[in-house]
N, C-alpha and C positions, 0 to 999 in steps of 0.2 A: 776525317778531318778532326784535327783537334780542336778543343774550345777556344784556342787562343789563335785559331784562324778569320782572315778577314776575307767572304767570298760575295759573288752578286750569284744568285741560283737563277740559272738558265728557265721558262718554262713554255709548254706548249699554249700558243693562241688561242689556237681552239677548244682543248679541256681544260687548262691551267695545270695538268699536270708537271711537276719537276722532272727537267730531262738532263739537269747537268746544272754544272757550276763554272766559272773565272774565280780562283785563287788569285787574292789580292795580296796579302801576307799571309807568313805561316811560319813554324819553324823551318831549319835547315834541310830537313829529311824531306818535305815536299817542295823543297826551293824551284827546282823544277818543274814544278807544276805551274807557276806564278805567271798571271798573264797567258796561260793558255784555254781553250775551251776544252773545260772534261764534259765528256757527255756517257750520261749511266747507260749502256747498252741495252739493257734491256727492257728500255721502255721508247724505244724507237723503232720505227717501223723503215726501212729501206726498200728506195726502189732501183733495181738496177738496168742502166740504160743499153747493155750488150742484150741481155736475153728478154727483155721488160716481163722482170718479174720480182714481186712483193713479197721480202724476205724480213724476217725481225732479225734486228742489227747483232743483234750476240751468234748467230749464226754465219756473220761477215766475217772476213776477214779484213781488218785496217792495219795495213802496213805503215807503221810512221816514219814521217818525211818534214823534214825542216822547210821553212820558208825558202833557205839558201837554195837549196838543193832542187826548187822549184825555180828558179829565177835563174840558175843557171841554164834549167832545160829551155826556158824564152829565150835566154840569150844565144 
């Protein structure tokens, strides 16, 4: 992030650790990012509901998917 970004940093309840940020402003190169939840991989712990097993999240894999794209599968 550059200094002349405006973000709210994400943290855990229970440590306080920082697990992410919401980009509020920023230059044009993260425009993109603005309004969404970044979240820093590797300080996440993931559980997943097919096999129930406790994986750290940089070994996930997250496919990104838009709101639209989700709202079309309800429809």
């Amino acid at each position: 992030l550059s200094p002349f970004s405006a973000y709210y940093l994400l943290s855990c309840r229970s440590c306080g650790m920082a697990v992410g940020f919401i980009l509020y402003s920023s230059g044009s190169d993260l425009a993109y990012l603005r309004g969404l939840f970044c979240f820093f991989k590797d300080r996440i712990i993931c559980y997943l509901l097919r096999n129930q097993m406790i994986k750290e999240a940089y070994k996930v894999n997250f496919p990104a998917v838009t709101l639209r794209e989700q709202m079309q599968k309800v429809r």
